[in-house]
C-alpha positions as CSV (number, residue, x, y, z in Angstrom):
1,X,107.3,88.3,83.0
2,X,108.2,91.8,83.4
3,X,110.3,93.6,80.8
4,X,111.1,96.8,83.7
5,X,112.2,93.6,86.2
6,X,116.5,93.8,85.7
7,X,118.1,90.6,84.4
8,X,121.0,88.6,85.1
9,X,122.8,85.1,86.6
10,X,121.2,86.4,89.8
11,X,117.8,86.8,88.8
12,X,115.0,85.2,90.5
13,X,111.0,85.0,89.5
14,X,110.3,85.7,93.3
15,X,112.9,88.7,93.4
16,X,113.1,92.2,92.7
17,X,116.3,93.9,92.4
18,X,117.2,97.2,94.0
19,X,117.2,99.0,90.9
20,X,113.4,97.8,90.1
21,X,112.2,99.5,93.8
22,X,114.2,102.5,92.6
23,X,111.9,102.5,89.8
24,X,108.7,101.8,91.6
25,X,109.0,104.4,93.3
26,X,110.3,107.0,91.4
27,X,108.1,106.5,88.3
28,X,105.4,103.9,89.4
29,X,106.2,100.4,87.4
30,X,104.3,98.3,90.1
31,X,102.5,98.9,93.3
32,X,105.2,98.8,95.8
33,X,103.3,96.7,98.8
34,X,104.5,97.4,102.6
35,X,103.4,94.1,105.0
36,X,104.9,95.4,107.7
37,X,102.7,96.5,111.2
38,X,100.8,99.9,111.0
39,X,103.2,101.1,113.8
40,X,106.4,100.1,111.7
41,X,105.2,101.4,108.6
42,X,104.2,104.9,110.1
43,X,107.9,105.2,111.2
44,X,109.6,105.1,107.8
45,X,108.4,103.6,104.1
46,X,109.9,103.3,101.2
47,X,108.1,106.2,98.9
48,X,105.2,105.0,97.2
49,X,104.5,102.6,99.0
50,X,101.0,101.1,100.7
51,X,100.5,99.3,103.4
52,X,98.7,96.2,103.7
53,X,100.2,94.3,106.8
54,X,101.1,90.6,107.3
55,X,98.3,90.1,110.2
56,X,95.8,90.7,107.7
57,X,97.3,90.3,104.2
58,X,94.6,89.2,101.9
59,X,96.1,88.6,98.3
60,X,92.9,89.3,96.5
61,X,92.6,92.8,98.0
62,X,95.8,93.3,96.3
63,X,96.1,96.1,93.2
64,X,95.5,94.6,89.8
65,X,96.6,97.3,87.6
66,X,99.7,97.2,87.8
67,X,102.9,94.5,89.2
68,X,103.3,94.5,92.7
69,X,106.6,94.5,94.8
70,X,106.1,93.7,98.5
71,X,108.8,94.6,101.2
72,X,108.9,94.2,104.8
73,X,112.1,95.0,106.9
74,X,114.2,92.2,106.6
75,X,112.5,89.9,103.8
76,X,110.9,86.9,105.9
77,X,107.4,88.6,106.4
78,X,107.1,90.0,102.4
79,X,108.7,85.8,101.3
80,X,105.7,84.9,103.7
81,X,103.3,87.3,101.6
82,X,104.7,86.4,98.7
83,X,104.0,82.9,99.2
84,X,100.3,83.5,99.3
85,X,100.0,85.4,96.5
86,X,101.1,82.7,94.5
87,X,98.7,80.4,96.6
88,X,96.2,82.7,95.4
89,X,97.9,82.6,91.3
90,X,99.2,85.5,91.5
91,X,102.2,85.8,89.5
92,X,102.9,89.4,88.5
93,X,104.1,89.8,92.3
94,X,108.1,89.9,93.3
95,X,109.1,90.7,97.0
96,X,112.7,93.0,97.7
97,X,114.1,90.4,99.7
98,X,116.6,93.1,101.5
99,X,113.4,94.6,102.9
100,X,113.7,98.9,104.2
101,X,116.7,97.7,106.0
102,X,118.3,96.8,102.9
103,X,117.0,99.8,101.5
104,X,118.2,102.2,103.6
105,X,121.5,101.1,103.8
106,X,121.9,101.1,99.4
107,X,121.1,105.3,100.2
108,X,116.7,104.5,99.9
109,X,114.8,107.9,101.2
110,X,112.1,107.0,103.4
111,X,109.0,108.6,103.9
112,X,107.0,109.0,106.8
């Protein structure tokens, strides 16, 4: 899978770790993928991050250069996205299941 993805008993092929958004963002790994609401994500994002929303997520319109990590707030909406994208056979996708809440709260800047 992905050698920058951390390791360990806890490890899942659906999840990224805090420490790989930390790395997203600061040095641009993967494609760090925001499904929240327009609205939502114009109040506070994770740095680095797009924004392709839930209401219209399209797994094919993702990016393909590079892994992708898709967050929402509190994890159901990016498990949602998630589950398309591997509908769709995409498999170099992950979702940060603590979503920006989660973020925040481990000391995450947010941009807006």
């Amino acid at each position: 899978m992905f050698s920058f993805f951390r390791g360990g008993a806890a490890a899942s092929a659906d999840l990224a770790s805090h420490d790989d958004l930390v790395e997203a963002s600061q040095k641009g790994t993967c494609a760090i993928i925001d499904v929240r609401e327009p609205g939502e994500f114009a109040a506070g994002r994770v740095p680095g991050a797009r924004n392709m929303p839930l209401s219209r997520f399209d797994p094919h319109a993702l990016p393909k250069d590079k892994p992708l990590i898709l967050i929402c707030q509190a994890g159901g909406r990016s498990a949602r996205a998630l589950s398309a994208c591997r509908a769709a056979g995409l498999t170099d996708t992950r979702h940060y299941k603590p979503g920006t809440g989660g973020w925040m709260a481990q000391g995450g800047a947010i941009e807006r």
